[in-house]
N, CA, C and O atoms as CSV, one atom per row, in Angstrom:
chain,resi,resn,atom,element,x,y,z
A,1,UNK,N,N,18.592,-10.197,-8.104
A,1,UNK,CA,C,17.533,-9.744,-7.224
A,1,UNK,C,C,16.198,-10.281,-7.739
A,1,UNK,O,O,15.814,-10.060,-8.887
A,2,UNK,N,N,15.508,-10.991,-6.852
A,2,UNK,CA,C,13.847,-11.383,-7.009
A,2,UNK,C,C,13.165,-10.084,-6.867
A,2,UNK,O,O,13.513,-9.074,-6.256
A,3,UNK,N,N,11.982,-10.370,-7.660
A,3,UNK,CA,C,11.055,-9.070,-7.886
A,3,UNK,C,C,9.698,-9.499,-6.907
A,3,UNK,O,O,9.473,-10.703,-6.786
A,4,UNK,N,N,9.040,-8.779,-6.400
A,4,UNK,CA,C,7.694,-9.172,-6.265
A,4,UNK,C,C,6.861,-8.109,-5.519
A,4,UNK,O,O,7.331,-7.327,-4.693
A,5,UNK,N,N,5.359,-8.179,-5.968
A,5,UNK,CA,C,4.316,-7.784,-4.783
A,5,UNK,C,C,4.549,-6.838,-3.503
A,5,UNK,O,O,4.703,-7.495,-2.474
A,6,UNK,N,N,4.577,-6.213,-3.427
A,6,UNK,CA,C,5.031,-5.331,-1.859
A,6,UNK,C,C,3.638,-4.640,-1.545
A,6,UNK,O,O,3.113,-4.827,-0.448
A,7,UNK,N,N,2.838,-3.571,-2.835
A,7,UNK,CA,C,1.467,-3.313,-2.926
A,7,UNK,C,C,1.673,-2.402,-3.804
A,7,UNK,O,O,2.527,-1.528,-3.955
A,8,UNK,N,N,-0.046,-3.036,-4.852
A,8,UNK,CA,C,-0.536,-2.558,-5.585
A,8,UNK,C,C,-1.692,-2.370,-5.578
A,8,UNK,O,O,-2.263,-2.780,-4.568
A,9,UNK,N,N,-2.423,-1.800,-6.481
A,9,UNK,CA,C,-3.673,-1.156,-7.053
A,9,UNK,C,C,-4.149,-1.021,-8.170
A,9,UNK,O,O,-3.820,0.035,-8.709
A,10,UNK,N,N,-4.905,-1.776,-8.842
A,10,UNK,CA,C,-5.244,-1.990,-10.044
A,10,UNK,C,C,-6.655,-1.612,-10.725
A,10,UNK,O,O,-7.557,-2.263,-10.197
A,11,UNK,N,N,-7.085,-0.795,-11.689
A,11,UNK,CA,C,-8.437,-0.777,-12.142
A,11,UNK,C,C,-8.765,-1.578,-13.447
A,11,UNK,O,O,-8.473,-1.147,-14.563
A,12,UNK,N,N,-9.305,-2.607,-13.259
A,12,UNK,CA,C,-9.871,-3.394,-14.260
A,12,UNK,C,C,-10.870,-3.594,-14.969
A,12,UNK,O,O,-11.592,-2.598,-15.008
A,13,UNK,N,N,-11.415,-4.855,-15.832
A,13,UNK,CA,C,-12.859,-5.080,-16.104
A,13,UNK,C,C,-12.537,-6.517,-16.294
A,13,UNK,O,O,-11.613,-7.138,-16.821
A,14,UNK,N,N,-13.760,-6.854,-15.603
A,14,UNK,CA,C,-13.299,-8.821,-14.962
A,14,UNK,C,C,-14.508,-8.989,-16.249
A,14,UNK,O,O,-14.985,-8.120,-16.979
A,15,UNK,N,N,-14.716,-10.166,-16.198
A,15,UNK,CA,C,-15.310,-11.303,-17.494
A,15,UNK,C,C,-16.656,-11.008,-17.046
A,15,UNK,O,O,-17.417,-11.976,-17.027
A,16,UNK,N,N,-17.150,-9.813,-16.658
A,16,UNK,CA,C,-18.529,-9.901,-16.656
A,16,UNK,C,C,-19.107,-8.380,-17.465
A,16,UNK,O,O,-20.264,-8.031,-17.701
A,17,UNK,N,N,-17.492,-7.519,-17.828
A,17,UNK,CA,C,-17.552,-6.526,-18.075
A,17,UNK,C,C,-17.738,-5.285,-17.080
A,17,UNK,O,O,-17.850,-4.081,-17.311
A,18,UNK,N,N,-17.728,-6.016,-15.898
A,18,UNK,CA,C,-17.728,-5.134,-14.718
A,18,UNK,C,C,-16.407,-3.935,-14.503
A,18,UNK,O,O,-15.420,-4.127,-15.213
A,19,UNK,N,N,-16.385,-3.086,-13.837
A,19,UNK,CA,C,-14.850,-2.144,-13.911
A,19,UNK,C,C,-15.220,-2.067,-12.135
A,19,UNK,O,O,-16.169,-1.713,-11.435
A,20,UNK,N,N,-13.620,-2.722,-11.907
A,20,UNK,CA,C,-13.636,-3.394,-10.106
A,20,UNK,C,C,-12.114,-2.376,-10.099
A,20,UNK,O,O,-11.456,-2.058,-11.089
A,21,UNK,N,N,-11.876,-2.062,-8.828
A,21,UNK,CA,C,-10.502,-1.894,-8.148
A,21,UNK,C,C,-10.156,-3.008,-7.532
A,21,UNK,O,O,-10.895,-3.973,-7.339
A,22,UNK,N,N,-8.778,-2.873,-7.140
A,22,UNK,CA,C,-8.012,-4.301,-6.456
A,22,UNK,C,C,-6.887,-3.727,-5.749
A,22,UNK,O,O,-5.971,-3.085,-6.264
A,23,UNK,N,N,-7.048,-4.042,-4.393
A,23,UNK,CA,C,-6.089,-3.825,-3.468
A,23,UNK,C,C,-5.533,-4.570,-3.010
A,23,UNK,O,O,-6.154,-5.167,-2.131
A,24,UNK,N,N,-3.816,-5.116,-3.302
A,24,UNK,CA,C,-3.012,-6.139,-2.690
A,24,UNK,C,C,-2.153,-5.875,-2.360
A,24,UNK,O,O,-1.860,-4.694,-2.545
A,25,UNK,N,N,-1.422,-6.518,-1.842
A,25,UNK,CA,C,-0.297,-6.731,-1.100
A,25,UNK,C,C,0.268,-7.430,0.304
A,25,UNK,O,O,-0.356,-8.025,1.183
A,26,UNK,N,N,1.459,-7.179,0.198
A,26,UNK,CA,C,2.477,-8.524,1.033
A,26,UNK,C,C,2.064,-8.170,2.596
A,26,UNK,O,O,2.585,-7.262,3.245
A,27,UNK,N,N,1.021,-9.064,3.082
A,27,UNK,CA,C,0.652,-8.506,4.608
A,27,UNK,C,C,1.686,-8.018,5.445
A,27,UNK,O,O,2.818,-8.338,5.083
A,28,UNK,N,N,1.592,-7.301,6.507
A,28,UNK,CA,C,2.608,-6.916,7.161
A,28,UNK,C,C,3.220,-8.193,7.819
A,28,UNK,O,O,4.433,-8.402,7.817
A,29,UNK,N,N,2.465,-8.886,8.283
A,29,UNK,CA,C,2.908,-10.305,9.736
A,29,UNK,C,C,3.832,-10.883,8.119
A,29,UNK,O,O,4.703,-11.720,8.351
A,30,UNK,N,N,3.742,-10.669,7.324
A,30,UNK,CA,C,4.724,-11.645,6.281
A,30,UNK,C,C,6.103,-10.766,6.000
A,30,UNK,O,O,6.832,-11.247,5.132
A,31,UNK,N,N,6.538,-9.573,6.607
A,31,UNK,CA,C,7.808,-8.906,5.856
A,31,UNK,C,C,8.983,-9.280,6.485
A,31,UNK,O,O,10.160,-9.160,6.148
A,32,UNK,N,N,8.358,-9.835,7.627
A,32,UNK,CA,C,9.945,-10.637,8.485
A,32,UNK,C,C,10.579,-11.652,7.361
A,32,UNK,O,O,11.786,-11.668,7.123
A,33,UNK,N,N,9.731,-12.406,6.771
A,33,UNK,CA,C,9.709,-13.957,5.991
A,33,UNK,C,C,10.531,-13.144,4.770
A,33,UNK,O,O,11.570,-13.759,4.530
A,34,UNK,N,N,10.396,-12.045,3.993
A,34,UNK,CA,C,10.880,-11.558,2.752
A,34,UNK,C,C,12.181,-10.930,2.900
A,34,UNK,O,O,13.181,-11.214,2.240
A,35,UNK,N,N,12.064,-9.765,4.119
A,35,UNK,CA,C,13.257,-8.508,4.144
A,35,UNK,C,C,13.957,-8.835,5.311
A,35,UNK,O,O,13.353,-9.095,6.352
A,36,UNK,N,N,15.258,-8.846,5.225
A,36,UNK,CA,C,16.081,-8.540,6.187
A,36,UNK,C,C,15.854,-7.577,7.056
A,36,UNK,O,O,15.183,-6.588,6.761
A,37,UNK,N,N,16.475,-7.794,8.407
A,37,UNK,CA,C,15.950,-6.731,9.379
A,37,UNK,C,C,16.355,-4.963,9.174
A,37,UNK,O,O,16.022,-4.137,10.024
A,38,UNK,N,N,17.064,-4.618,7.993
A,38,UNK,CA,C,17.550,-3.243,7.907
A,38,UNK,C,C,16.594,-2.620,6.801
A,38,UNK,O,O,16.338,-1.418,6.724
A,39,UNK,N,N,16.070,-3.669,5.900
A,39,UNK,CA,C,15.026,-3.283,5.164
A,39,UNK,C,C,13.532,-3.089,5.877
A,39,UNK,O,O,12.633,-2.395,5.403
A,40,UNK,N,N,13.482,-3.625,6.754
A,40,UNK,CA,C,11.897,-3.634,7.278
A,40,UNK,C,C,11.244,-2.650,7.783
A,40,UNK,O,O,10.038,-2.409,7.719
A,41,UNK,N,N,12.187,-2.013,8.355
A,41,UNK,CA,C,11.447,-0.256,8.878
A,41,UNK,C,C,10.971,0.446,7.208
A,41,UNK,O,O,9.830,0.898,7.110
A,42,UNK,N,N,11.673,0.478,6.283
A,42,UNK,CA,C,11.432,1.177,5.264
A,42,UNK,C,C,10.146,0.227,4.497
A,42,UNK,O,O,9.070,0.716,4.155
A,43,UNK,N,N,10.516,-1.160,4.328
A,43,UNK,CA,C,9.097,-1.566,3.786
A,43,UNK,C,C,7.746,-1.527,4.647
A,43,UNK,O,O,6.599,-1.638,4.215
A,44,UNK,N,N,8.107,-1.367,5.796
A,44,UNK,CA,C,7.059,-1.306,6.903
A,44,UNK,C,C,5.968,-0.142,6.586
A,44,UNK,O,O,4.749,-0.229,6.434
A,45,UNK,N,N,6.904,1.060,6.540
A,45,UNK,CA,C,6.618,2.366,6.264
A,45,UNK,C,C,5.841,2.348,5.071
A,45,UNK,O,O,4.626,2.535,5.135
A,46,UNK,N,N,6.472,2.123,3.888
A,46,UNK,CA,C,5.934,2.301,2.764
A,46,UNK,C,C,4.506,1.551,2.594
A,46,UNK,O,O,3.509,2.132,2.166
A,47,UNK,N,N,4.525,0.524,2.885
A,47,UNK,CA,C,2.878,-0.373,2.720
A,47,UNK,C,C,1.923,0.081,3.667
A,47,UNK,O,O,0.761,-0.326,3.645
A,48,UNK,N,N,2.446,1.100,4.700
A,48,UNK,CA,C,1.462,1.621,5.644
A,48,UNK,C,C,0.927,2.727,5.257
A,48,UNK,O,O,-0.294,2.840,5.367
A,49,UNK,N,N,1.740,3.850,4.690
A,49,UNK,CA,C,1.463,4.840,3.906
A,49,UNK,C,C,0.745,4.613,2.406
A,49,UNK,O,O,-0.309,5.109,2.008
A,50,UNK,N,N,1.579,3.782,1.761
A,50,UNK,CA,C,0.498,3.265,0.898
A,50,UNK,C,C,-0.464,2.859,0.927
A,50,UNK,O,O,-1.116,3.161,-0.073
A,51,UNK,N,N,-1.137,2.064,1.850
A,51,UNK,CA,C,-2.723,1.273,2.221
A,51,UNK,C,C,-3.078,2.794,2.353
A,51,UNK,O,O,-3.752,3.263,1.436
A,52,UNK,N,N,-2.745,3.542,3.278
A,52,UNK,CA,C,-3.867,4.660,3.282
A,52,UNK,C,C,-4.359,5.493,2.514
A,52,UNK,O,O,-5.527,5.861,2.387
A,53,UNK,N,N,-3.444,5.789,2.000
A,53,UNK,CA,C,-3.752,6.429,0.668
A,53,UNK,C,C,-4.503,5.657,-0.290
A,53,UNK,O,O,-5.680,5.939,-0.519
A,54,UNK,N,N,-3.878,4.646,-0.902
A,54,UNK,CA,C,-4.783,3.378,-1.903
A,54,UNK,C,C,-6.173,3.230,-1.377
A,54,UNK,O,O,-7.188,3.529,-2.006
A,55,UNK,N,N,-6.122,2.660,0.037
A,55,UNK,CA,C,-7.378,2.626,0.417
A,55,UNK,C,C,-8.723,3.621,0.302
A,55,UNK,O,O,-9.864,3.162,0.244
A,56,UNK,N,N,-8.447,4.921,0.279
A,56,UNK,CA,C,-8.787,5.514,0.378
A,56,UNK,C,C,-9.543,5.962,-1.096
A,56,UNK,O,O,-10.662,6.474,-1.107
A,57,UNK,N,N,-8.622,5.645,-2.531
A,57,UNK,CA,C,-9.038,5.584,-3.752
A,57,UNK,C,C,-9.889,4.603,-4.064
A,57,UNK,O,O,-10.873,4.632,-4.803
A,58,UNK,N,N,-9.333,3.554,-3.310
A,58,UNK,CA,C,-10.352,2.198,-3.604
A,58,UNK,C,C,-11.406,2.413,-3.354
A,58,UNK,O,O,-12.245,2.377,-4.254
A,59,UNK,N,N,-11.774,2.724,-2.018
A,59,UNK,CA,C,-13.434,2.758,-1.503
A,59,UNK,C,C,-14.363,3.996,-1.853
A,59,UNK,O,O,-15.572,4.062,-1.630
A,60,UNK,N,N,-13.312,5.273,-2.636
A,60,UNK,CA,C,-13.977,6.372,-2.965
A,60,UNK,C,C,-13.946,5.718,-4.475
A,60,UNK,O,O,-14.576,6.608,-5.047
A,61,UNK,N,N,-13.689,4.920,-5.337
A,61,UNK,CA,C,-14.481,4.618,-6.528
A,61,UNK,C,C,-15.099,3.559,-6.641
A,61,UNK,O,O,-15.635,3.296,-7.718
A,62,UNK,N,N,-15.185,2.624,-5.484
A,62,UNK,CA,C,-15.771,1.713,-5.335
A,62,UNK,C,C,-17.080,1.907,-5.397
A,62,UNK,O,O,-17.717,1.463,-6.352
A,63,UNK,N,N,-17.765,2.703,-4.241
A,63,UNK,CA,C,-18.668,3.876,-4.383
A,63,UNK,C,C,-19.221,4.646,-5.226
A,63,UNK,O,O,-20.397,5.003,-5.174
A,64,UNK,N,N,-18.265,5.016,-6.222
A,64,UNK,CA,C,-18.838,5.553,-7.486
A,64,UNK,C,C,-19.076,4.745,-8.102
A,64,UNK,O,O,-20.229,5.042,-8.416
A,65,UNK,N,N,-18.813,3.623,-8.698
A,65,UNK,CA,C,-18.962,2.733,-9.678
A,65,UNK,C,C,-20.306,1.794,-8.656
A,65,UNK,O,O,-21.292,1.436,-9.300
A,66,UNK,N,N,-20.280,1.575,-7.670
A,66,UNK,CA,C,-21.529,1.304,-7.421
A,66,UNK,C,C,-22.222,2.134,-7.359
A,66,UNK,O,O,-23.030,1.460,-7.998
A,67,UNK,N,N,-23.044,3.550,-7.098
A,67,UNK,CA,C,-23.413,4.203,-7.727
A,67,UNK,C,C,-24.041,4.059,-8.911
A,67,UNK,O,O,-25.262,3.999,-9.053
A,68,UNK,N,N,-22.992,3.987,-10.016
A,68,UNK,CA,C,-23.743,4.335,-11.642
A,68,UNK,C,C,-24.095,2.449,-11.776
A,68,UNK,O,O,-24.205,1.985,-12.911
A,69,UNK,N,N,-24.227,1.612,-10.683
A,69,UNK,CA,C,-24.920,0.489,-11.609
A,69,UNK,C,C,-26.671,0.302,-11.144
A,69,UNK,O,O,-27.383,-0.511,-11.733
């Protein structure tokens, strides 16, 4: 089995010493190209529920951390 990307969320500090969030993942128009058609309702689901939620962390500390600069 290949591993990869489906979606994540990451809190970092890039080369400027900055502390950024990062929101990625496998666009939806791309899950035909990866999953078979019995997998796709379930990965469908999951990256939709996930963006909202993630999203939702992202832009509420995005906000904070702009804020304190």
């Amino acid at each position: 089995m290949k591993e990869g990307n489906i979606l994540s969320f990451r809190i970092l500090i890039d080369s400027n010493g900055h502390l950024v969030t990062e929101l990625s993942g496998l666009p939806e128009n791309e899950i035909h190209r990866v999953f078979n058609a019995e997998d796709r309702v379930l990965v469908k689901k999951v990256i939709k529920e996930g963006r909202l939620k993630l999203e939702k962390m992202h832009n509420y500390l995005e906000s904070e951390l702009d804020a304190l600069r």
